[in-house]
C-alpha positions in Angstrom: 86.7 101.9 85.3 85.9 105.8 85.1 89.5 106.3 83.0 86.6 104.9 80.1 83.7 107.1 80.7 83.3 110.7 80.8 84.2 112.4 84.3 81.6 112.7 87.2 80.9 116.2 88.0 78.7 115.1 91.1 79.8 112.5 93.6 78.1 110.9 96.5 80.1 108.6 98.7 78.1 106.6 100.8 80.2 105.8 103.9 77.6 105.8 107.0 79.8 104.8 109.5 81.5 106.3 112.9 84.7 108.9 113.4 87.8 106.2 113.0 86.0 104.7 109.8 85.4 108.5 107.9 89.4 109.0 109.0 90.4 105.9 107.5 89.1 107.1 104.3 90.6 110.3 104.4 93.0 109.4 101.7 90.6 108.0 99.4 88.5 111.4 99.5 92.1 112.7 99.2 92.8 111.0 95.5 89.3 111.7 94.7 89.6 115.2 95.1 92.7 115.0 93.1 91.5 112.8 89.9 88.0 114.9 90.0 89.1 119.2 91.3 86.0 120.0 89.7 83.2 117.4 91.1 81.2 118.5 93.6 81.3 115.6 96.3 78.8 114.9 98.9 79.6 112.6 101.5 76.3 110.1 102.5 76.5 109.6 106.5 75.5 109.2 109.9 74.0 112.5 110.9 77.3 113.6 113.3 79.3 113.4 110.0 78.0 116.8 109.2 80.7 118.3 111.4 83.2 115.8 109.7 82.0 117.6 106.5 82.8 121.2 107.7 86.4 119.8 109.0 87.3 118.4 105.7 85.9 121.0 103.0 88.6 121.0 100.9 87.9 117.2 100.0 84.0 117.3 100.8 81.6 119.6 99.6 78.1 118.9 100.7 76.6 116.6 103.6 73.2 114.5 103.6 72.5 112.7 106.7 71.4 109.0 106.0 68.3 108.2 108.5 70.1 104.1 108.4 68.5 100.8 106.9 67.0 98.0 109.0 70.4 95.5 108.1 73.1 98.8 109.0 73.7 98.6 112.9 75.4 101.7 113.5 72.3 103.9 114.0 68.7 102.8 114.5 66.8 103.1 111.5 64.0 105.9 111.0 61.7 104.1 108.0 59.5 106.6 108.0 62.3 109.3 106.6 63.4 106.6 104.2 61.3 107.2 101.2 61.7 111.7 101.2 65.7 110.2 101.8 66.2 108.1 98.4 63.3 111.1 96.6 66.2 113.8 97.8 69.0 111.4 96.5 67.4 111.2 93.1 66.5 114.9 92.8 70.3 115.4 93.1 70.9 113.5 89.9 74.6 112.4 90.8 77.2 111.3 88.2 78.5 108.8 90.7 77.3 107.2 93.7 80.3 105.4 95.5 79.7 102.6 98.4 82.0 102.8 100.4 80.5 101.2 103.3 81.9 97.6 103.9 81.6 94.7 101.5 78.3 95.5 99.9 75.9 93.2 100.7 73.8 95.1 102.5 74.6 98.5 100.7 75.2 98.2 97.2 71.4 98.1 97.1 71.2 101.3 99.1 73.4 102.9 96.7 71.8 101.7 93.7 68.6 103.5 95.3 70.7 107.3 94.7 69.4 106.9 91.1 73.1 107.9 90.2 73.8 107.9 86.4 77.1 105.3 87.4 77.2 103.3 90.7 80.8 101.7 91.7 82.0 100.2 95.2 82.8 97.1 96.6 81.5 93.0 96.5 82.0 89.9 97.7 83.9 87.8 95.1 80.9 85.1 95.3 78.0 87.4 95.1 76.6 89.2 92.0 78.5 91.8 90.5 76.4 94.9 89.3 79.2 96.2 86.9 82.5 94.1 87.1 83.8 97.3 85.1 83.2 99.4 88.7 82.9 97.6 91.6 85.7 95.2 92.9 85.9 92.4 94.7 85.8 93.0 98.6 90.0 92.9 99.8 89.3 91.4 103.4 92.9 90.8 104.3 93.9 94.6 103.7 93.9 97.6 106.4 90.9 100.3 105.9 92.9 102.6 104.6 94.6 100.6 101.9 90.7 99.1 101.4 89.4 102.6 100.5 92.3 103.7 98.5 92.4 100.4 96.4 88.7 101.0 95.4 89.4 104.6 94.2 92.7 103.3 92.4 90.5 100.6 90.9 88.2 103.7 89.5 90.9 105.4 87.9 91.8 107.9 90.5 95.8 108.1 91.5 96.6 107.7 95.4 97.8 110.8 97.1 99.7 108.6 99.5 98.2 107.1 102.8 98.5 109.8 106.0 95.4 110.5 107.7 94.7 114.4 109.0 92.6 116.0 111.4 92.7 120.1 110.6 92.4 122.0 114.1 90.3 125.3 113.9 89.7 128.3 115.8 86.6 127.3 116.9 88.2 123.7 118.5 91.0 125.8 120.6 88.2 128.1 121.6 85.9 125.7 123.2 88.7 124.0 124.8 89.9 127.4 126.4 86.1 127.5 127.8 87.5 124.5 130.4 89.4 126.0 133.3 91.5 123.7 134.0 92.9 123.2 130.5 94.8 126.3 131.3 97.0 124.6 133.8 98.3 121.9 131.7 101.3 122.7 129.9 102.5 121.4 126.6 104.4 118.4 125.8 104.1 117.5 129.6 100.9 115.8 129.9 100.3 112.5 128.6 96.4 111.5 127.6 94.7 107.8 128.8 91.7 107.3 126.8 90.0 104.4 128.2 86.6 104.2 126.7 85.4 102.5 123.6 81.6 102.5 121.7 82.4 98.4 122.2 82.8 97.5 125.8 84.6 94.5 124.8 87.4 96.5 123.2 88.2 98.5 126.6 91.1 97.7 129.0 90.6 97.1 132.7 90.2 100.5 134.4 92.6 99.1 137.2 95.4 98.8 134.4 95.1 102.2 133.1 95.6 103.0 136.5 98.7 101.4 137.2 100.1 102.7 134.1 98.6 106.1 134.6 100.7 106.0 138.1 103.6 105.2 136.8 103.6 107.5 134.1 103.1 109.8 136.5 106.1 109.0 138.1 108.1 109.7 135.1 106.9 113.4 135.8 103.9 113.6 133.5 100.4 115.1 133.8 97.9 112.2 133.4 95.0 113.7 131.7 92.3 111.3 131.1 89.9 111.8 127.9 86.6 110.3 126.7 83.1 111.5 125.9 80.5 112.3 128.0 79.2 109.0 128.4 82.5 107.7 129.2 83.0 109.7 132.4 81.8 107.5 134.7 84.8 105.0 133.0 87.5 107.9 133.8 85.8 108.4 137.0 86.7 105.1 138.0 90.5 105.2 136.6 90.9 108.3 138.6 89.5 106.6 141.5 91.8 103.7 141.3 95.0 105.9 140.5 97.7 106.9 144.0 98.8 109.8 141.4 96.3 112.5 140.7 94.8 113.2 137.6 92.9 115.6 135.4 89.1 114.2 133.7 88.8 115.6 130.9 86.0 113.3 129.5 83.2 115.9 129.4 80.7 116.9 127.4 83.3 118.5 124.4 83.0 118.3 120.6 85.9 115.7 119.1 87.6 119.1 117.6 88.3 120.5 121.4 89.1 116.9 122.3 91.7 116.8 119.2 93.2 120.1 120.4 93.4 119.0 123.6 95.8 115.9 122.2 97.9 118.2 120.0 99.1 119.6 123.2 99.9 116.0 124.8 103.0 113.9 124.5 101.9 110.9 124.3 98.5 109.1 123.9 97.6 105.4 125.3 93.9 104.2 124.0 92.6 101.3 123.4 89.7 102.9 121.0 90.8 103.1 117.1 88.4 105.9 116.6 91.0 108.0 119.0 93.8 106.7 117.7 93.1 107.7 114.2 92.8 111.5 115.7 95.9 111.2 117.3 97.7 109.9 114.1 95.9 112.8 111.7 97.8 114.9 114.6 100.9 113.5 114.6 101.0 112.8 118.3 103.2 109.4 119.4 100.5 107.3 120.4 100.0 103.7 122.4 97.0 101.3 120.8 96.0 98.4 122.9 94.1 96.1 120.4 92.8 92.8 122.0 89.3 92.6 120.0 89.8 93.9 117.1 92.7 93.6 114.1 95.7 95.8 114.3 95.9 94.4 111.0 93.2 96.2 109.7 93.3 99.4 112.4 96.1 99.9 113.7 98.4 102.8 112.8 100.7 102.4 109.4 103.2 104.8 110.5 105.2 102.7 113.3 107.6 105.3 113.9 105.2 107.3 115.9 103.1 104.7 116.8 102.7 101.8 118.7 100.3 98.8 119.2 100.3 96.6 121.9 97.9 93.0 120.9 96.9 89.9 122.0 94.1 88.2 121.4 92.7 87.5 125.2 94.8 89.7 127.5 97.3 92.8 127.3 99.3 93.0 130.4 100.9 96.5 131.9 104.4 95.6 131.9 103.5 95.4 127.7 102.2 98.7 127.6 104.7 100.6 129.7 107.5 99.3 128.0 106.0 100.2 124.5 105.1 103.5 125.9 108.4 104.4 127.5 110.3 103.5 124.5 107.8 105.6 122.3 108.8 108.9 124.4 112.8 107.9 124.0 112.2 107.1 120.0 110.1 110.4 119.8 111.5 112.9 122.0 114.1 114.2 118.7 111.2 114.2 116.7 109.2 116.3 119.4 112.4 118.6 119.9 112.6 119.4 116.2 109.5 120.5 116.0 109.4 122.4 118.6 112.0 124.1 117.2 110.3 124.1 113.5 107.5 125.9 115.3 109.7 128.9 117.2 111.3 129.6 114.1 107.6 130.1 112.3 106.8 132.3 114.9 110.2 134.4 114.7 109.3 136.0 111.5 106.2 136.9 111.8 106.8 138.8 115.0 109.6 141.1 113.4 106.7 141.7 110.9 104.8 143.0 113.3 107.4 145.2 114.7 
């Protein structure tokens, strides 16, 4: 464990992986970035993970993107880039390289290519161990956040408790102001569908976010629908399906104007954990509809704003709606006291400027 060894200065964490997976491990940075105030850390990643980088400066310092590895499905692999990839990585002469990109089997040899004085991450209990003192064995059964926050609790390094964040800039309100119709919608009274996923198999029917879309509607909400670019056509077809109109808002936006576009909604249904991870960094009361993957492992920890709907073949509406409606009766105290938290921010500084 690094409580044994002399304290990394330089850190790479290796985590090349998509938006809900660098969320989930958040906390972990967090701790690090607590047990090491002085380490300069670099996150490893998928080449979008650059803007991650910018978002979360106070816990990452640097960005390199990784070009992937033949075994690593999350990007295709540029070989050619591999060699001037692992020649940077060494240049950098880090203290401490940490995997922390699934069980290791396919990355703990990635990592031990950084040419880091230490290496540490995780293993499967039955495969070799390339320092039982710094990498420990693989927890399965626990939820990615735990997962990441057990490995840096293993190294030494303190938890700093478990709540994800997603910091809002400037620059995200900005670009979501460049949309017309985003002026219309008012706070508080629009709710968001989000019915795209990367994995098709993880999507809900379009013709049930319709029907709950319509009967959200009917409780007097703004249905705005959300996704990326490539996801139109799928919002396209909710909107076509829905009696209620709607507002398609899955354009081509950066994930910061998309998260300030949820900080203004009341409620968010999805059924993509990526999403759902922004909306919990936000605090915003949010419905998960998990049917191919394990709320166990991605699902939301805090239950008192969240909600997740799960079976293993089919979710029904009736399920959703009646999570969702009792969500906005739990919440709606929490949403008035902050509302109220928030005038009386604003209060002072206005007789400031007077």
């Amino acid at each position: 464990m690094l409580a044994d060894r002399a304290q990394p200065r330089s850190v790479a964490v290796f985590r090349a992986l998509q938006l809900g997976d660098l969320l989930c491990a958040v906390p972990a940075l967090r701790a690090l970035r607590r047990a090491l105030p002085d380490a300069r850390v670099t996150l490893v990643g998928l080449p979008w993970a650059r803007a991650f980088t910018g978002r979360f400066h106070e816990y990452v310092d640097d960005f390199v993107a990784f070009p992937g590895a033949p075994k690593l499905p999350e990007q295709a692999c540029d070989v050619a880039r591999l060699p001037a990839f692992f020649a940077d990585m060494h240049a950098r002469r880090f203290d401490l390289a940490l995997q922390m990109h699934g069980n290791g089997v396919h990355t703990n040899a990635i990592v031990a290519r950084f040419g880091a004085r230490q290496i540490a991450g995780f293993h499967l209990a039955d495969e070799p161990v390339p320092d039982a003192r710094s990498f420990l064995p693989y927890p399965q059964h626990l939820h990615e956040i735990r997962r990441n926050l057990r490995l840096v609790e293993f190294l030494g390094m303190p938890a700093q408790g478990e709540a994800l964040e997603f910091p809002l800039t400037a620059d995200d309100h900005d670009e979501l102001a460049t949309i017309p119709e985003a002026a219309r919608l008012v706070p508080r009274r629009y709710v968001c569908l989000h019915p795209g996923a990367r994995n098709p198999a993880k999507r809900w029917p379009v013709e049930r976010f319709a029907r709950l879309g319509d009967l959200l509607h009917g409780r007097g909400y703004d249905v705005v629908l959300t996704g990326s670019a490539a996801e139109r056509p799928i919002a396209e077809a909710v909107a076509a399906a829905m009696r209620a109109p709607s507002h398609n808002f899955a354009l081509p936006v950066s994930i910061g104007a998309l998260a300030a576009l949820l900080a203004g909604a009341r409620l968010l249904v999805t059924n993509d954990t990526g999403v759902s991870h922004v909306a919990v960094g936000l605090h915003l009361p949010s419905v998960v509809i998990f049917f191919a993957t394990d709320p166990g492992q991605w699902a939301p920890l805090d239950a008192r704003l969240h909600r997740t709907v799960h079976h293993p073949v089919d979710v029904d509406v009736a399920n959703v709606r009646a999570a969702a409606l009792q969500l906005l009766a739990d919440t709606d105290g929490h949403m008035r006291a902050t509302a109220h938290a928030e005038r009386a921010d604003v209060r002072p500084a206005a007789r400031d400027r007077a």
